[in-house]
N, C-alpha and C positions, 0 to 999 in steps of 0.2 A: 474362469481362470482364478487360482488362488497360489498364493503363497506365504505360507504362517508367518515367516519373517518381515514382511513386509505391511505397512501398517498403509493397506490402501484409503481406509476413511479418512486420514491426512492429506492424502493425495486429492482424495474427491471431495476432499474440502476447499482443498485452494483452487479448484476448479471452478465452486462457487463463488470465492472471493475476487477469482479474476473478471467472472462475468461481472459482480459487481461493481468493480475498476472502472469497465468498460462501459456499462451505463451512468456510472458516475460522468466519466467525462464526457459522455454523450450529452447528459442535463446540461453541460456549464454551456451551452449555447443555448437552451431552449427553456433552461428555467432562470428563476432568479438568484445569484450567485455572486458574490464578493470579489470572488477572484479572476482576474484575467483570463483569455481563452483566447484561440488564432483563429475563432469563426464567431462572429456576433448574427444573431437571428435578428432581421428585421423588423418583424412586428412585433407581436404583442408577444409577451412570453407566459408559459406555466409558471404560474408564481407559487405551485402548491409543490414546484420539483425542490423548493430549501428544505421541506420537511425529508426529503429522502437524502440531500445532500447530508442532515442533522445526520441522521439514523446511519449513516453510511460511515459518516467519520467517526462517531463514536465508539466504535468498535472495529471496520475491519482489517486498515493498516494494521491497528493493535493485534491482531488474531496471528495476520503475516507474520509477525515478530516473533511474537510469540512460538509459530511451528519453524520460521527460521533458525529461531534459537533453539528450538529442542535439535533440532537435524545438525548445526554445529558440532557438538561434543564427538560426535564419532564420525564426522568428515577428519576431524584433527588425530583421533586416538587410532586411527588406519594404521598399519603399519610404516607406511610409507609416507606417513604424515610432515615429512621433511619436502616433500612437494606440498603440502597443506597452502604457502602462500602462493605458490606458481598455481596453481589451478583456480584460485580464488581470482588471481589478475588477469587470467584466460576468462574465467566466468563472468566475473565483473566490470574487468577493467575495460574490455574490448568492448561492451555493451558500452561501458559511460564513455568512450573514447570517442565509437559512431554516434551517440548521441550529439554530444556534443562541437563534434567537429564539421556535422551530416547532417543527422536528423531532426536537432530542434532548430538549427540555424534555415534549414530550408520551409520550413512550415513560419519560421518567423519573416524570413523573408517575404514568401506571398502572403502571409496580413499587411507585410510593410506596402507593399503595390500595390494591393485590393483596398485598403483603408486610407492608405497616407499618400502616395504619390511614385511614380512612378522612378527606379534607378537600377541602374544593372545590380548583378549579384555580385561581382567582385567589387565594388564599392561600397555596395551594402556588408557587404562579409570582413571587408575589412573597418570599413568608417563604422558601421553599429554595432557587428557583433563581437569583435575583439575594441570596439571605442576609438580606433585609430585615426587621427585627420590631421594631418600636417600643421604645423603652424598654429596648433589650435593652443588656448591657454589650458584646457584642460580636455580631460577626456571619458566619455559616459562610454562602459562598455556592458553590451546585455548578456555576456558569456553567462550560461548556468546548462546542467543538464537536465532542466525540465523535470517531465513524470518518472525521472532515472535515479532521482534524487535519494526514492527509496534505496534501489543497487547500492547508492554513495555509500550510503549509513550501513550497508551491509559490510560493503567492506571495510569499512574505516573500524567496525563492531570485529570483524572477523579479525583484524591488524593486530586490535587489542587483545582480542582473546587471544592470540599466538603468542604475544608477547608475555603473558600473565602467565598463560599455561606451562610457556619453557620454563619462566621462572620458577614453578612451583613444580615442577617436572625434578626440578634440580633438589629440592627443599623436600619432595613426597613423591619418587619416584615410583612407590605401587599405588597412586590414584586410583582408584576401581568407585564401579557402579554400586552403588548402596543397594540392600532389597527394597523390595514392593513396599511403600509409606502410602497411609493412609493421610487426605486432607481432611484437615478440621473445620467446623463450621467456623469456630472462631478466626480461625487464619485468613479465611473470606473477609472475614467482616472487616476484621481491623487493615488486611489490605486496600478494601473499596475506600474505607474511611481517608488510608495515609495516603491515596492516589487521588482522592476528593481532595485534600486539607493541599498537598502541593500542588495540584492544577490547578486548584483554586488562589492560591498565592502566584503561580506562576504568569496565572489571566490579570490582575489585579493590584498588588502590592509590586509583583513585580516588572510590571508596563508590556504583558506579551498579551492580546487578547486576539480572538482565533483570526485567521488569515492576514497574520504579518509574519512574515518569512525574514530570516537575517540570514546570515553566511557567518556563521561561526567557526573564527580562524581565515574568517577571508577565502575560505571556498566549500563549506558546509553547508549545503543547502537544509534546511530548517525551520519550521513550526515549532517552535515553542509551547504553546499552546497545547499541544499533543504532546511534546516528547516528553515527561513524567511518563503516559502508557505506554510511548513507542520502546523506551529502554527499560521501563520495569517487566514489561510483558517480555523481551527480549531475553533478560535477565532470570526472569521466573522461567522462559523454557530450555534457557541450560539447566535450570535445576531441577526443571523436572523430567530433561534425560539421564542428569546424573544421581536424581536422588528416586529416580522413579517412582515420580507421583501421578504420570498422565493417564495411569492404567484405573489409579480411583477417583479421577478428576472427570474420567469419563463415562462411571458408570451410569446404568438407563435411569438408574433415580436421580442423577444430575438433568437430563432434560427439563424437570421442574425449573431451574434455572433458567430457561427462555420466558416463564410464566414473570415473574421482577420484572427482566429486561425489556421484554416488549412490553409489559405494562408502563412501565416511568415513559416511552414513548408515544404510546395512546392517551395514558393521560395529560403529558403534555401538547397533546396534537389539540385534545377537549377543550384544555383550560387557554389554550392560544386564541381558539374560537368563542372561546363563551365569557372567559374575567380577564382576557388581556395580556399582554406578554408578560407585562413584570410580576403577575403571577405564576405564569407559564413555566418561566425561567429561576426562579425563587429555590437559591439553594443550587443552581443549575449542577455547576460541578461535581458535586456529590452525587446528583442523580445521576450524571453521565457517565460517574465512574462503577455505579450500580447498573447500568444500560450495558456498559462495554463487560463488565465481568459474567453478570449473567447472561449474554447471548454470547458470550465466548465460551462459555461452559455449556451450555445449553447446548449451540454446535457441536460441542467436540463429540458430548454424549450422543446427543442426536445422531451423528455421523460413525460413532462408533458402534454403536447399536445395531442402526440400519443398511446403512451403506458401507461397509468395510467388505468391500469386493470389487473386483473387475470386470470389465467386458472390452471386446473387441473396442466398440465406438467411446467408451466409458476412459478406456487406458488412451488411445487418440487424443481427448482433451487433457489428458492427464500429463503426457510427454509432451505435448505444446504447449503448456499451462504458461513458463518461464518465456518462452519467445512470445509468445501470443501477448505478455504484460510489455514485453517492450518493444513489442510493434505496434502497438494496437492505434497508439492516437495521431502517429502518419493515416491511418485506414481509418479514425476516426473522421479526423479532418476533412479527406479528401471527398468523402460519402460527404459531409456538413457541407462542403460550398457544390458538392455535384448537385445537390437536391435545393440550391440556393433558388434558381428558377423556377422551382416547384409551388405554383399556389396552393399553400397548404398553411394547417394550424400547425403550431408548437408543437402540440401534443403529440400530432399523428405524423409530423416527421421525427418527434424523439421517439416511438415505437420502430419507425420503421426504420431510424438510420442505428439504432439502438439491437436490434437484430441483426442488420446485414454486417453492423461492426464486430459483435461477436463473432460470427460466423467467417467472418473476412481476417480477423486477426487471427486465429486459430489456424484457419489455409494457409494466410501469407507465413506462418512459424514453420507448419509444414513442410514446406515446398523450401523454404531457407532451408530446414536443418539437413534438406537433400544436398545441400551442395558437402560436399567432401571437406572436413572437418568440423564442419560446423555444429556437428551435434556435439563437441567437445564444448564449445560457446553456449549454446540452447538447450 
């Protein structure tokens, strides 16, 4: 199945990036990890899964953003681009809505029984998750929408673009698509550099160091630590649908760029094992911003290359890609405490609940976008 207009190796890209989602958060229970999770493993855990957690954040939200933001530019430039925000609050908003009204509050709830003590849900729903307790001098609320967080920034990115756009709609009403632009090596270089030099101020001088989350604005959920790539990569792929760069960004002689990327990785896995972490990590930022460029380019090539096609079961993952991300970690979860009885290692229940959750999220998207409208949502 082919069709020239359509750029499938993007598609079967985020198809790999959602699998990676999904073993991502399948590790935060079974390896060693900083951040919170609504299922804790009893024993011992994979303490070698932070090296994939490393390698995971460094580049593939970034990737997201980056094909999110090419795919914006002509969501908007449609003709009927005056719906542009009503389909974004359909697409977006109803996902962060259930999230958070639904689906992170009920997975928080049974850690709150399994862990802390027993209380009904409508107490719990009320007194924790919106903070609410009568008579109280103050009030702790855990309202947020979880792994949705990315959605948030989608649309809050999308809000912005619409507003920018009209304005300059108004100011350069024939906006058009530039020709085919060649990337420069130097343009690499000094990007990794200015993406090094501000992640590295933003870890450091400026108090954000990785897994501390803030709510910017009071309800923007947030990593700092990352967003220099989440929004420059964001940014770099509106310009590279409107300045169309993606077509030389992805040629076969860009795969060399995975040769960098996964190198600065290996060798930090080496020197972690053999002189230490403060060698390991020496310079970190800069390296991770040569880690995240060259295996995003390296993808894109690789994908453009090879895989820029379809099949029956190929297009399947490809139209559940979006539901399968924001179902996946209720089906993560529920697989993590089903398999809590299971005398088992770490390892071999993060294989195995690491497969059936792919596998499980992907159906459960399925079977959702059969209900009638919903594939307008997913």
């Amino acid at each position: 199945m082919t069709d020239k207009n359509r750029l499938y190796y993007l598609d079967n890209l985020k198809v790999l990036l959602i699998f990676l989602v999904i073993i991502h958060h399948v590790g935060q229970a079974y390896g060693s990890t900083g951040g919170a999770w609504f299922y804790s493993y009893p024993g011992d855990r994979v303490k070698s899964l932070r090296l994939l957690f490393q390698f995971d954040a460094s580049f593939f939200m970034g990737l997201f953003f980056f094909i999110s933001g090419y795919f914006l530019p002509a969501s908007f430039d449609r003709p009927a681009n005056r719906k542009f925000i009503t389909d974004k609050l359909i697409r977006f908003g109803i996902p962060l809505l259930f999230a958070a009204f639904f689906m992170i509050p009920v997975m928080e709830y049974v850690k709150y029984v399994y862990y802390t003590s027993h209380i009904g849900f409508r107490d719990f729903y009320i007194q924790h998750w919106f903070g609410y307790v009568p008579n109280a001098a103050s009030h702790h609320c855990i309202f947020n929408f979880g792994h949705l967080w990315f959605i948030e920034h989608l649309f809050v990115y999308s809000i912005l673009y619409a507003a920018i756009r009209t304005v300059l709609q108004n100011c350069a009403p024939s906006l058009s698509i530039s020709k085919i632009r060649d990337v420069r090596l130097y343009s690499i270089l000094l990007y990794i550099a200015a993406l090094g030099l501000i992640t590295h101020l933003m870890r450091t001088s400026w108090g954000f160091p990785i897994d501390r989350w803030i709510l910017f604005l009071g309800f923007i959920a947030m990593e700092p630590a990352h967003i220099p790539q989440y929004l420059s990569l964001f940014i770099l792929g509106i310009f590279a649908y409107r300045c169309s760069f993606l077509e030389s960004l992805s040629t076969p002689r860009n795969i060399l760029w995975l040769v960098p990327g996964l190198g600065i990785h290996i060798i930090t896995v080496v020197q972690l094992y053999s002189t230490g972490r403060q060698s390991a990590y020496f310079l970190w930022e800069y390296r991770e911003a040569l880690l995240c460029v060259g295996v995003c380019i390296g993808l894109l090539a690789l994908f453009r290359t090879y895989f820029n096609r379809t099949g029956h079961i190929v297009q399947f993952f490809a139209e559940n890609a979006y539901g399968a991300y924001i179902i996946h970690v209720p089906v993560v979860v529920a697989l993590q405490y089903a398999f809590d009885p299971v005398q088992a290692g770490a390892f071999t229940l993060f294989v195995i609940v690491s497969f059936l959750s792919t596998i499980g999220s992907f159906f459960s998207s399925f079977l959702i976008r059969l209900i009638p409208g919903m594939k307008r949502v997913l």
